[in-house]
LUMSETOR-142886 format. One record per residue: residue number from 1; residue in three letters; y, z, x of N, C-alpha, C, O in turn. Coordinates in steps of 0.05 Angstrom, whole numbers, plus 5000, padded with zeros to 4 digits. Atoms other than C-alpha are relative to their C-alpha. Layout:
REM residues N
- i / aa / n_py / n_pz / n_px / ca_py / ca_pz / ca_px / c_py / c_pz / c_px / o_py / o_pz / o_px
- NUM / Ala / Y / Z / X / Y / Z / X / Y / Z / X / Y / Z / X
...
END
This chain:
REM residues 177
- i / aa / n_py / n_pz / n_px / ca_py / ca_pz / ca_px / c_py / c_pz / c_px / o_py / o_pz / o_px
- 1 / Unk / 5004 / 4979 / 5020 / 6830 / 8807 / 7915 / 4971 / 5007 / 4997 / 4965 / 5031 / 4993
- 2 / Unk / 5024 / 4991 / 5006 / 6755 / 8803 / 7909 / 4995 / 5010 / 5018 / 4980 / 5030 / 5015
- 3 / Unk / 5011 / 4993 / 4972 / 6751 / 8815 / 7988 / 5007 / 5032 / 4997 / 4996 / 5049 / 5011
- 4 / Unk / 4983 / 4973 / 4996 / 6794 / 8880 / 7969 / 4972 / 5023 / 4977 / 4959 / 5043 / 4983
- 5 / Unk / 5020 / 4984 / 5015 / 6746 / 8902 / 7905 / 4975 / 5002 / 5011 / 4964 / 5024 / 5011
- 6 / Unk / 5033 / 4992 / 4977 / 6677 / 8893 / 7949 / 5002 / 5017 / 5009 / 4986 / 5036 / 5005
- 7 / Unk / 5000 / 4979 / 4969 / 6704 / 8933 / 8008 / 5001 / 5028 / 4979 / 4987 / 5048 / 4984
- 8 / Unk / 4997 / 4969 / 5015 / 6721 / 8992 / 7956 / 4969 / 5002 / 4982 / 4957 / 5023 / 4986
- 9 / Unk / 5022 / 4992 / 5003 / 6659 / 8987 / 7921 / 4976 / 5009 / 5020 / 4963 / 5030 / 5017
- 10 / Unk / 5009 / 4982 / 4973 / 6623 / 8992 / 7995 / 4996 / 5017 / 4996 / 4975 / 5029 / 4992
- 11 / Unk / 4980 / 4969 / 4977 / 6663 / 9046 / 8015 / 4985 / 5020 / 4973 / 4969 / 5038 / 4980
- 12 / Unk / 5009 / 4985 / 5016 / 6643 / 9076 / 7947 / 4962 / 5012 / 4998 / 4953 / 5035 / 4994
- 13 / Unk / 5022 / 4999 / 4993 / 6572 / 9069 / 7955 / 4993 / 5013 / 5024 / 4973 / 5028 / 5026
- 14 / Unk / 5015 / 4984 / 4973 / 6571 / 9092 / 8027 / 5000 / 5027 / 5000 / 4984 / 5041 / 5012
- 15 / Unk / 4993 / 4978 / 4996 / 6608 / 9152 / 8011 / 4988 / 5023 / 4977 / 4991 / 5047 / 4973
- 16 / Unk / 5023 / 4976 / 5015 / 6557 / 9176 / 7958 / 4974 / 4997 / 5006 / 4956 / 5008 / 4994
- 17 / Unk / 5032 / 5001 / 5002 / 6496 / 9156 / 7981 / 4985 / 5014 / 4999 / 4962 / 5004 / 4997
- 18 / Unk / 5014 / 4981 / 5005 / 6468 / 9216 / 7977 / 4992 / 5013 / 4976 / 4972 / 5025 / 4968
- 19 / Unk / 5008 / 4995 / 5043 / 6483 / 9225 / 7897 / 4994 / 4967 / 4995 / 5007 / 4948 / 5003
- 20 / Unk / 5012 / 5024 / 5013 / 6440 / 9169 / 7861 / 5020 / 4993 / 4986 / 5033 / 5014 / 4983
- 21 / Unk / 4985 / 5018 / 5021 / 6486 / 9127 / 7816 / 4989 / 5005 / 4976 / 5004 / 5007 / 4957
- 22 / Unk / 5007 / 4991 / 5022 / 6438 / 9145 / 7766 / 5011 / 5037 / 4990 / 5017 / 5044 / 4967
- 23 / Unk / 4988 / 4972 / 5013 / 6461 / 9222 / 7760 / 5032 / 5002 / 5010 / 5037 / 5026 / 5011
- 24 / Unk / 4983 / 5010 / 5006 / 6530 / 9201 / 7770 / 5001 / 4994 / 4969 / 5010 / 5010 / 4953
- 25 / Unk / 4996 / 5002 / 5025 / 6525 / 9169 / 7707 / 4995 / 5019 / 4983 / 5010 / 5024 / 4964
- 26 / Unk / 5009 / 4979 / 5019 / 6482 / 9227 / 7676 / 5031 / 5025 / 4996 / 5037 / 5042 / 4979
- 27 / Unk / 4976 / 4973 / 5000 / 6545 / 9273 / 7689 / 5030 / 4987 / 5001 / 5050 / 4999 / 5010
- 28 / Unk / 4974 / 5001 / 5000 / 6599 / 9226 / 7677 / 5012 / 4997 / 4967 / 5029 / 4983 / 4957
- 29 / Unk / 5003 / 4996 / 5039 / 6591 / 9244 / 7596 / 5002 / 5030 / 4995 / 5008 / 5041 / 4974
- 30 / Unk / 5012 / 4977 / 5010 / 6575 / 9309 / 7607 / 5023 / 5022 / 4985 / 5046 / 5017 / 4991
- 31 / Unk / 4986 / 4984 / 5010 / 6609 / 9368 / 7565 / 4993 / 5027 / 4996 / 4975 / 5040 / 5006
- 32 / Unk / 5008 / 4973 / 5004 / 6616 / 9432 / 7535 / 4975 / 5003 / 4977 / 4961 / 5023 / 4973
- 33 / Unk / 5017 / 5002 / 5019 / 6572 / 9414 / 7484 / 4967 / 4996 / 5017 / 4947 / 5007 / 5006
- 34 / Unk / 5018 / 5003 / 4990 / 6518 / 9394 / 7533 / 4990 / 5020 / 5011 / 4965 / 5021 / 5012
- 35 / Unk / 5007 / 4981 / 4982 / 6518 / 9458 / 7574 / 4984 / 5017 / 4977 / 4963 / 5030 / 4981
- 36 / Unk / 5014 / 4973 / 5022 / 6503 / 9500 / 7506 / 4989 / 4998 / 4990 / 4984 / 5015 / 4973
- 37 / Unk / 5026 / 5005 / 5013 / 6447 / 9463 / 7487 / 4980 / 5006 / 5025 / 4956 / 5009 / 5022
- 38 / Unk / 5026 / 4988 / 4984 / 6413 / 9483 / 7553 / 4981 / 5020 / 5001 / 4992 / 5041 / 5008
- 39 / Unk / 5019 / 4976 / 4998 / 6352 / 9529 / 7553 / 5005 / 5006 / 5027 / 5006 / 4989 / 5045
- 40 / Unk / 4999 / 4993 / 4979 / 6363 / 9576 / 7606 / 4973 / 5000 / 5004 / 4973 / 4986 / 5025
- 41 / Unk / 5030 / 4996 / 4994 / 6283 / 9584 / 7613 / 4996 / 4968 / 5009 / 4978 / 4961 / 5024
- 42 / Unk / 5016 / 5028 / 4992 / 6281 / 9505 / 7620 / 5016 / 4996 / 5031 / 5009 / 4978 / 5047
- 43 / Unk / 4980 / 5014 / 4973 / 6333 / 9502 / 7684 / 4979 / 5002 / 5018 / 4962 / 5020 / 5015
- 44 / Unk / 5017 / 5001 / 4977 / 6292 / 9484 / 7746 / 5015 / 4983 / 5019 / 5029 / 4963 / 5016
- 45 / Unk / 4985 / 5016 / 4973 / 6312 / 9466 / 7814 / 4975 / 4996 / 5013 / 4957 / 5013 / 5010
- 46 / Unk / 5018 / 4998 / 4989 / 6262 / 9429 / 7861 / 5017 / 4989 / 5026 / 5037 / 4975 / 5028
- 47 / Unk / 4980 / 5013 / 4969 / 6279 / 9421 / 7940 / 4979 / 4994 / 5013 / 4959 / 5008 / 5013
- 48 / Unk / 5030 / 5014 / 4985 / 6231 / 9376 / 7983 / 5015 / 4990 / 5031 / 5035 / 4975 / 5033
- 49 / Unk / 4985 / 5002 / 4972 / 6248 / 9373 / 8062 / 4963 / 4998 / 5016 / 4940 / 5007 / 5012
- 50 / Unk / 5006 / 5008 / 4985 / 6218 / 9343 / 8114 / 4975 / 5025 / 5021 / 4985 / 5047 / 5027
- 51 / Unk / 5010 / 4982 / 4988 / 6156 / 9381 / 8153 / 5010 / 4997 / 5029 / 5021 / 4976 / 5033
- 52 / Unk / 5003 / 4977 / 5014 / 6162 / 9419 / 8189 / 5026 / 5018 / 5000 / 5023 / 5040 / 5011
- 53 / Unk / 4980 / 4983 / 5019 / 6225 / 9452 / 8163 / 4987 / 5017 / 4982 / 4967 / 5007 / 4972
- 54 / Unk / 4999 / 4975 / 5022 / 6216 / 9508 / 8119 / 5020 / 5012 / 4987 / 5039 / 5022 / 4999
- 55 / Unk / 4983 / 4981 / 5008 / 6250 / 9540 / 8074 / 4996 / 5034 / 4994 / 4976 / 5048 / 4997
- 56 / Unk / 4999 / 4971 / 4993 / 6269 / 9610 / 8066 / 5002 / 5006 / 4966 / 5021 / 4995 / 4955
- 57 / Unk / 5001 / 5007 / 5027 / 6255 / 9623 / 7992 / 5013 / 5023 / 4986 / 5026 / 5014 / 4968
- 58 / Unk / 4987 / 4967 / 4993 / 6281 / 9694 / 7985 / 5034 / 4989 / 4996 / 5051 / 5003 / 4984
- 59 / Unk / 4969 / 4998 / 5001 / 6350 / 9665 / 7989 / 5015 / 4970 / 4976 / 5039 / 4963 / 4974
- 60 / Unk / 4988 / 5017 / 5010 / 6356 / 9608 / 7942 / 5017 / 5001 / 4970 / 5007 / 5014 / 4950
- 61 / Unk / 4992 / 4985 / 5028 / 6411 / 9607 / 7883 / 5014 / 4969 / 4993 / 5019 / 4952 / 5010
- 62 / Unk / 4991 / 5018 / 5011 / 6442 / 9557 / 7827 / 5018 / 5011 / 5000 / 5022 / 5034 / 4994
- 63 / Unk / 4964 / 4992 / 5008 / 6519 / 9552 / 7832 / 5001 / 4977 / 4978 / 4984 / 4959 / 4975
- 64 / Unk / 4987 / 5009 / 5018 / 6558 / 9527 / 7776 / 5030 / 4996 / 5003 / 5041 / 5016 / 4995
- 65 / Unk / 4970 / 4992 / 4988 / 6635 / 9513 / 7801 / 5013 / 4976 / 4981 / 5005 / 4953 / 4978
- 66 / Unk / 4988 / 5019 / 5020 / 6682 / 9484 / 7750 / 5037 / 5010 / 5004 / 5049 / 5032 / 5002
- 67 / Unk / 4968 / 4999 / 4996 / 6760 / 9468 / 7766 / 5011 / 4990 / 4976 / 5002 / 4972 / 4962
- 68 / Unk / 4983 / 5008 / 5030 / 6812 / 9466 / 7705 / 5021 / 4990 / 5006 / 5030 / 4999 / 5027
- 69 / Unk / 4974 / 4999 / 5008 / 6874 / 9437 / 7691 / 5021 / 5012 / 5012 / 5039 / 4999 / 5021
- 70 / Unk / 4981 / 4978 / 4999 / 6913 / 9495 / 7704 / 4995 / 5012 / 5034 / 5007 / 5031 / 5045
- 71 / Unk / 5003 / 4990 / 4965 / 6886 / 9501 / 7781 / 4982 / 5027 / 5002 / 4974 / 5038 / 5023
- 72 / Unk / 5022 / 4984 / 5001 / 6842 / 9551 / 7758 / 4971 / 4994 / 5004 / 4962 / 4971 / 5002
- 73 / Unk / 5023 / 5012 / 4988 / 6774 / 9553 / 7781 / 4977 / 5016 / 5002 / 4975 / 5029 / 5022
- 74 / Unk / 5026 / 4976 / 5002 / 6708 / 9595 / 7766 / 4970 / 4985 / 5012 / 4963 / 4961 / 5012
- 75 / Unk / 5022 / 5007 / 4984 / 6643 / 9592 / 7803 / 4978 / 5021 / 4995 / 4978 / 5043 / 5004
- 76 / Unk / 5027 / 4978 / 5014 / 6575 / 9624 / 7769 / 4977 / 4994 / 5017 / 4970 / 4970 / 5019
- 77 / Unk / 5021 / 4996 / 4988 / 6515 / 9645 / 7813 / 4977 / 5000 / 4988 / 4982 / 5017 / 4971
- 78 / Unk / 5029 / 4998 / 5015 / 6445 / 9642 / 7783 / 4980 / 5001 / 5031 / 4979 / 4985 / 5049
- 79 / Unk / 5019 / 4987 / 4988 / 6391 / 9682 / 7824 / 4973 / 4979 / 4994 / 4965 / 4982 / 4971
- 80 / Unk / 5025 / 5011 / 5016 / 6324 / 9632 / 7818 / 4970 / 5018 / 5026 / 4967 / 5032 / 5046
- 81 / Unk / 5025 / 4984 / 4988 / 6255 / 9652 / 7835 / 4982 / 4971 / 4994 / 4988 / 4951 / 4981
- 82 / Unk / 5024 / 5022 / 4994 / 6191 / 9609 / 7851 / 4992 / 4994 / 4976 / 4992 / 5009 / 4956
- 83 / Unk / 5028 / 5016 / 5017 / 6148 / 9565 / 7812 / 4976 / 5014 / 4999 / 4963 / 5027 / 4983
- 84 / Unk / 5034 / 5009 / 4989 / 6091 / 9562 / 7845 / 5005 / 4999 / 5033 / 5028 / 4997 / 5042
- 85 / Unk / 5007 / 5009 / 4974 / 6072 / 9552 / 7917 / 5008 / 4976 / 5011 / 5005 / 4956 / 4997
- 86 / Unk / 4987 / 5022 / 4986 / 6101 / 9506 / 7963 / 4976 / 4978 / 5006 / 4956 / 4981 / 5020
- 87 / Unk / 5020 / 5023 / 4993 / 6067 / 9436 / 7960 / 5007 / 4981 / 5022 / 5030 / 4972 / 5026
- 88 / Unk / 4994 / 5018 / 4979 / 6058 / 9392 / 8016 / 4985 / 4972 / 4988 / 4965 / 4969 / 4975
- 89 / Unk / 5022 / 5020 / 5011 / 6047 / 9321 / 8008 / 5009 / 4979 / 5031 / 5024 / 4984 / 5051
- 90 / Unk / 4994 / 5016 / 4972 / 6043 / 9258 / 8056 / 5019 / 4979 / 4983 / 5015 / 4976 / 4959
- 91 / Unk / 4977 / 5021 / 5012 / 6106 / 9202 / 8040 / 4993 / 4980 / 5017 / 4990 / 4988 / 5041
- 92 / Unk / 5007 / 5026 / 4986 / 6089 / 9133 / 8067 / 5023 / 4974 / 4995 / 5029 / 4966 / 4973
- 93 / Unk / 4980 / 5012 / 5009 / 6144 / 9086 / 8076 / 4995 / 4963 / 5013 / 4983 / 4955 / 5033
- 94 / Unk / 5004 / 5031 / 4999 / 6144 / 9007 / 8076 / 4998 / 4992 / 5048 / 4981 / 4988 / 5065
- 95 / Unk / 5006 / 4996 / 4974 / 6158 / 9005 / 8148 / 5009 / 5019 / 5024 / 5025 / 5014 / 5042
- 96 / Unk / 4997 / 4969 / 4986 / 6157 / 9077 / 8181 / 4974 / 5008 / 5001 / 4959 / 4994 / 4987
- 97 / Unk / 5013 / 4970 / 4996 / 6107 / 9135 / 8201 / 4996 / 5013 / 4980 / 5018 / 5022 / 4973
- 98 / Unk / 5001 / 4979 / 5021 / 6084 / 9176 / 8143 / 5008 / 5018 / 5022 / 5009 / 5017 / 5046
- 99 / Unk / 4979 / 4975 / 5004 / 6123 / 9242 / 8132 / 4988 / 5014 / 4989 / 4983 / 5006 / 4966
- 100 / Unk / 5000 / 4974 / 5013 / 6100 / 9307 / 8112 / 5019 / 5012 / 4986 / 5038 / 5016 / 5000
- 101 / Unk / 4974 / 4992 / 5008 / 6147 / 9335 / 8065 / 4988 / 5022 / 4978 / 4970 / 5018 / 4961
- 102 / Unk / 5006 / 4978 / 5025 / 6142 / 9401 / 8021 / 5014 / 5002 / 4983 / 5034 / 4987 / 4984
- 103 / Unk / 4986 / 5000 / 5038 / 6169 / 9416 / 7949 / 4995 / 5024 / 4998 / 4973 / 5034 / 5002
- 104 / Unk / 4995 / 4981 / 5006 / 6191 / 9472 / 7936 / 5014 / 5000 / 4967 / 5033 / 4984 / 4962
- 105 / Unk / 4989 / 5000 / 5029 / 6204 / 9492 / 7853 / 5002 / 5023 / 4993 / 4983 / 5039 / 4996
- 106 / Unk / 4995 / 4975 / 5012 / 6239 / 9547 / 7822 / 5019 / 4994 / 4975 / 5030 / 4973 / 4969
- 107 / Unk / 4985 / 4991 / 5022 / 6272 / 9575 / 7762 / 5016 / 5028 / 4997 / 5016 / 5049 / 5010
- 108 / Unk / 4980 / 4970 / 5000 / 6321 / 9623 / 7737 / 4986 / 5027 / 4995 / 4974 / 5028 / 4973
- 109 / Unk / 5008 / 4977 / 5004 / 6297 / 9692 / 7742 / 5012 / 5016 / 4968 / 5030 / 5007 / 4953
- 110 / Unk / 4996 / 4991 / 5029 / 6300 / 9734 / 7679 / 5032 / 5008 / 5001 / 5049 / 5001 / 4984
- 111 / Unk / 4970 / 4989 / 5006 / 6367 / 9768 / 7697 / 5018 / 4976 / 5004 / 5041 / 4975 / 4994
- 112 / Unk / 4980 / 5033 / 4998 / 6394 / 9691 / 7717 / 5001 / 4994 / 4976 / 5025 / 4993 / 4971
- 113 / Unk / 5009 / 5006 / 5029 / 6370 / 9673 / 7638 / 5021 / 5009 / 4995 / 5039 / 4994 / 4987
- 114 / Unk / 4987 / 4992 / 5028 / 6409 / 9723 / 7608 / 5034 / 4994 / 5013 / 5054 / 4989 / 4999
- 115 / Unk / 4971 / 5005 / 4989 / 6472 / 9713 / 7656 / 5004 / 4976 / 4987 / 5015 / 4980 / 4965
- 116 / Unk / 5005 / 5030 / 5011 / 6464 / 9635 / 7637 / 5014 / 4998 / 4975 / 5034 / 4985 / 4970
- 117 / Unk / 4995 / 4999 / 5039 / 6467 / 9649 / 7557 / 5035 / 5007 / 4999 / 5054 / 4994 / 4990
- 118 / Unk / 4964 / 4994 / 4995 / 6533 / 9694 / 7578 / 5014 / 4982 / 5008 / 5031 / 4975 / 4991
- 119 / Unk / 4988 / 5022 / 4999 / 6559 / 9641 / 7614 / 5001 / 4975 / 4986 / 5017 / 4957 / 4994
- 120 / Unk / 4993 / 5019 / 5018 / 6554 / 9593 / 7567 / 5008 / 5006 / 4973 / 5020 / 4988 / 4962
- 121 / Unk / 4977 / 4987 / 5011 / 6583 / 9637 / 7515 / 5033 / 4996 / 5006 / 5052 / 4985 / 4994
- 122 / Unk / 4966 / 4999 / 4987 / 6647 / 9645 / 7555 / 5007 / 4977 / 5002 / 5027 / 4973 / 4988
- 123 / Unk / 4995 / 5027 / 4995 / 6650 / 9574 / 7578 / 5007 / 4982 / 4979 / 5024 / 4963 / 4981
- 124 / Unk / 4987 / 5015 / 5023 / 6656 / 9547 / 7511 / 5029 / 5006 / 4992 / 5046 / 4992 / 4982
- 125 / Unk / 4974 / 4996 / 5012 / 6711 / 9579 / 7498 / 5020 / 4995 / 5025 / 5041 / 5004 / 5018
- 126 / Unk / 4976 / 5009 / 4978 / 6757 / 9555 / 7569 / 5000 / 4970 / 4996 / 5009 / 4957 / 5015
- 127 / Unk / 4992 / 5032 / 5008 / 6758 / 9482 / 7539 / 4984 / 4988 / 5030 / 4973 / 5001 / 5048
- 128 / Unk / 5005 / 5018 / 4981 / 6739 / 9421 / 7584 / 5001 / 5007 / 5036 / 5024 / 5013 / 5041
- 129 / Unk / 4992 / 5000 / 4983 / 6737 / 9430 / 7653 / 5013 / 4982 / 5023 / 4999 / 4989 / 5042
- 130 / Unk / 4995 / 5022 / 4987 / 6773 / 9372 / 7698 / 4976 / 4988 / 5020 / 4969 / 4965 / 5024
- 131 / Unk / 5022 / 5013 / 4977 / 6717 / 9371 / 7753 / 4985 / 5026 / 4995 / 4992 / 5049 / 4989
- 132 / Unk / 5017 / 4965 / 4997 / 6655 / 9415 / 7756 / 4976 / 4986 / 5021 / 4971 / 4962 / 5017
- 133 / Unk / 5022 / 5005 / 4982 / 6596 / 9410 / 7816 / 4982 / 5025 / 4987 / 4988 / 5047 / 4976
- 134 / Unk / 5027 / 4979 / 5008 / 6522 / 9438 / 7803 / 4993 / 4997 / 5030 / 4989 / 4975 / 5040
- 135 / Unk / 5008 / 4997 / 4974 / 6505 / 9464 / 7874 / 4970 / 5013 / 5008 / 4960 / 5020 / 4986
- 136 / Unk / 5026 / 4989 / 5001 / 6436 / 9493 / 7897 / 5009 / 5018 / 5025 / 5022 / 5004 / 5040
- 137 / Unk / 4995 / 4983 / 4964 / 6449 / 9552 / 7966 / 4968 / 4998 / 5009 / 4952 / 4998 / 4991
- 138 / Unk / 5027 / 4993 / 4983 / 6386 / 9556 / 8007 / 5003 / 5004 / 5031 / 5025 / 5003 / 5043
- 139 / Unk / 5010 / 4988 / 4970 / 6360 / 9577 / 8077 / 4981 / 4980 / 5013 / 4958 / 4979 / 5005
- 140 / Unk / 5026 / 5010 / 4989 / 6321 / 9533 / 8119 / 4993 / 5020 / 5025 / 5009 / 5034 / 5037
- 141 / Unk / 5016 / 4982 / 4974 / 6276 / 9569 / 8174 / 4990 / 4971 / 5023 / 4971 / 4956 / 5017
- 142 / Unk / 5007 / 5019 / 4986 / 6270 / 9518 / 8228 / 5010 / 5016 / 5036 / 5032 / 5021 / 5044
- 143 / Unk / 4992 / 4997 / 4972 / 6264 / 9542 / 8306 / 5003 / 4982 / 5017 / 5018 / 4989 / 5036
- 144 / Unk / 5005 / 5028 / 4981 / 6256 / 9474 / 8343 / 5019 / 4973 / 4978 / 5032 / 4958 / 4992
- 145 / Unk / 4990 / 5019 / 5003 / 6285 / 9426 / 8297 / 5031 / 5003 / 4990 / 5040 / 5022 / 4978
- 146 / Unk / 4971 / 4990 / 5008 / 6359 / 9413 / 8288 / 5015 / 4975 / 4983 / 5038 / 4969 / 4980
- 147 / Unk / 4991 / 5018 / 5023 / 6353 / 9357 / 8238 / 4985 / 5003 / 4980 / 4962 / 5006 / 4987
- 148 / Unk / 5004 / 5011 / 5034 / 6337 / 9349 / 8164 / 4998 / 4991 / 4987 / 5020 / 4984 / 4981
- 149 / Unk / 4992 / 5024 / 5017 / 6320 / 9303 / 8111 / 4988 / 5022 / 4966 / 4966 / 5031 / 4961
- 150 / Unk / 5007 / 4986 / 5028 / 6321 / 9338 / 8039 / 5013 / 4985 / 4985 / 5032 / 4970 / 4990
- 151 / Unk / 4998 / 5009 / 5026 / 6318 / 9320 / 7964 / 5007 / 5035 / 4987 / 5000 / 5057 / 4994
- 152 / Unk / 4984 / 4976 / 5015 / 6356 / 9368 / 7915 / 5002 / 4988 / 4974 / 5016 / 4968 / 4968
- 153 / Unk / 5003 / 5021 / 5031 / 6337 / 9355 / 7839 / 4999 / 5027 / 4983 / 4989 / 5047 / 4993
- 154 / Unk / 5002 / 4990 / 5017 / 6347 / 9391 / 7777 / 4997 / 4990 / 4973 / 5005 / 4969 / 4962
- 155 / Unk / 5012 / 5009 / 5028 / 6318 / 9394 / 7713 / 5012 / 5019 / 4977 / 5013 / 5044 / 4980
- 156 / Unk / 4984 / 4975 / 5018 / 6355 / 9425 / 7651 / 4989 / 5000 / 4975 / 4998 / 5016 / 4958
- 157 / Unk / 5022 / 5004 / 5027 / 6301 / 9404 / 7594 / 4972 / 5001 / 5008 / 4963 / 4996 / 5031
- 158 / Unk / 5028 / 5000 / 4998 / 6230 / 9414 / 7582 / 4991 / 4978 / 5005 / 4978 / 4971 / 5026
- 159 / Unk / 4998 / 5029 / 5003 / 6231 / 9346 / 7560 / 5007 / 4975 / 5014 / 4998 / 4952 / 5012
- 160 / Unk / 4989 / 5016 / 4975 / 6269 / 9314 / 7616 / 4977 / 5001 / 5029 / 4955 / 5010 / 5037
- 161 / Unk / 5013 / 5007 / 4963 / 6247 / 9296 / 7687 / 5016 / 5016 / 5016 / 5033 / 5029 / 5005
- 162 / Unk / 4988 / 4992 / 4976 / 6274 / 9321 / 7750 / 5019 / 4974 / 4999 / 5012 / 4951 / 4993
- 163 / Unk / 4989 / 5024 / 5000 / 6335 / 9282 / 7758 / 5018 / 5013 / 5038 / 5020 / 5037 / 5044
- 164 / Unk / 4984 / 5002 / 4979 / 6377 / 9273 / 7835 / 5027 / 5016 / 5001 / 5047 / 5011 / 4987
- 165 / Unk / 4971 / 4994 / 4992 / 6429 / 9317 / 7864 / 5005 / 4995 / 5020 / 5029 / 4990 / 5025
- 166 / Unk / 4996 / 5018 / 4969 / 6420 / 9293 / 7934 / 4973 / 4991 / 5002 / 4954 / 5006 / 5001
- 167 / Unk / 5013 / 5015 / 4978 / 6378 / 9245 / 7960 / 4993 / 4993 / 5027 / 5007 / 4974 / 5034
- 168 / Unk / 5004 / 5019 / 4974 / 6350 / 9225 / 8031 / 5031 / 5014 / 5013 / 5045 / 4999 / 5025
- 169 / Unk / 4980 / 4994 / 4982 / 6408 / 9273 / 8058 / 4992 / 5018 / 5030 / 4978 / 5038 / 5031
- 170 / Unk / 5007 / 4994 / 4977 / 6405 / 9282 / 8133 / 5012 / 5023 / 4997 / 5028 / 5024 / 4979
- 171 / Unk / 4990 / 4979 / 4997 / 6421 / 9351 / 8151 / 5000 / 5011 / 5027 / 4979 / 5008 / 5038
- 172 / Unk / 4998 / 4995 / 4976 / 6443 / 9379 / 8217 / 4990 / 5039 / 4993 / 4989 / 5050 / 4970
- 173 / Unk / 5012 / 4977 / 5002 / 6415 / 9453 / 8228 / 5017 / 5022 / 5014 / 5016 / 5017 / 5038
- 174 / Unk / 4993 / 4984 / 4972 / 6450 / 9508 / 8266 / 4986 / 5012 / 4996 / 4977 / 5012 / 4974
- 175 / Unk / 4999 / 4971 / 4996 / 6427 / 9569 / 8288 / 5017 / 5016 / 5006 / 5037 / 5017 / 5020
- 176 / Unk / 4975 / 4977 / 5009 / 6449 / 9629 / 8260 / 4984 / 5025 / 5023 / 4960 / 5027 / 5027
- 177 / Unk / 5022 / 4976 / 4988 / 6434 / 9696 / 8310 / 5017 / 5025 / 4991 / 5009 / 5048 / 4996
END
């Protein structure tokens, strides 16, 4: 029996390692009540990938996709726009090669804001949702490389930190022509 609960904890671990356990927990509370205390002006997304990858900044957007009950299923787009300028820093790891890796930070554009407010209007009123994912879309620009290692974090308070939506996830690349 214990040999049986390990292996499923594993298996559980292996098969998120990419979501921290810590924002797991942050979103296994979460509600309607939480979403409608969000400042749309405070939402921020930051994405940090491996040099030299690039991203394509022009194309990045916050999804919102929430499944009900009833098999119903709505999915809200939010348009974001830059920070600031793309920072590069060096990452040094216990035993590896420093890494170049850039950070990229944006926020909801003004017309994302006011969509935001709307959608969280409406949303209060469709009750609980059974499952809901917070997604980020982006573009990488990469001609030569056809792997990936990106971080994917959002922040939904002033007051808060950047918290993990993916971690240390490898990414395979195609090209699109």
């Amino acid at each position: 029996m214990i040999k049986r609960l390990f292996s499923l904890v594993v298996l559980f671990v292996i098969g998120c390692s990419s979501v921290p356990i810590t924002t797991m927990l942050k979103f296994s509370s979460f509600d309607n009540n939480d979403i409608a205390k969000i400042a749309p002006r405070d939402v921020q997304v930051r994405l940090t990938l491996d040099e030299p990858v690039k991203l394509l900044n022009d194309k990045v957007k916050l999804a919102l996709l929430f499944d009900y009950e009833d098999k119903e299923s709505d999915e809200y787009l939010f348009e974001l726009t830059s920070l600031r300028p793309a920072e590069t820093s060096v990452e040094t790891k216990w035993l590896s090669s420093s890494i170049s890796r850039t950070s990229y930070e944006f926020s909801l554009d003004r017309l994302a804001q006011l969509e935001f407010s709307n959608f969280q209007k409406s949303f209060s009123n469709k009750g609980k949702p059974s499952k809901y994912r917070w997604t980020v879309y982006y573009y990488l620009n990469s001609q030569q490389h056809k792997e990936a290692r990106i971080d994917v974090e959002l922040k939904l308070s002033k007051i808060e930190e950047y918290f993990y939506l993916i971690k240390d996830k490898r990414l395979e690349i195609d090209s699109v022509h």
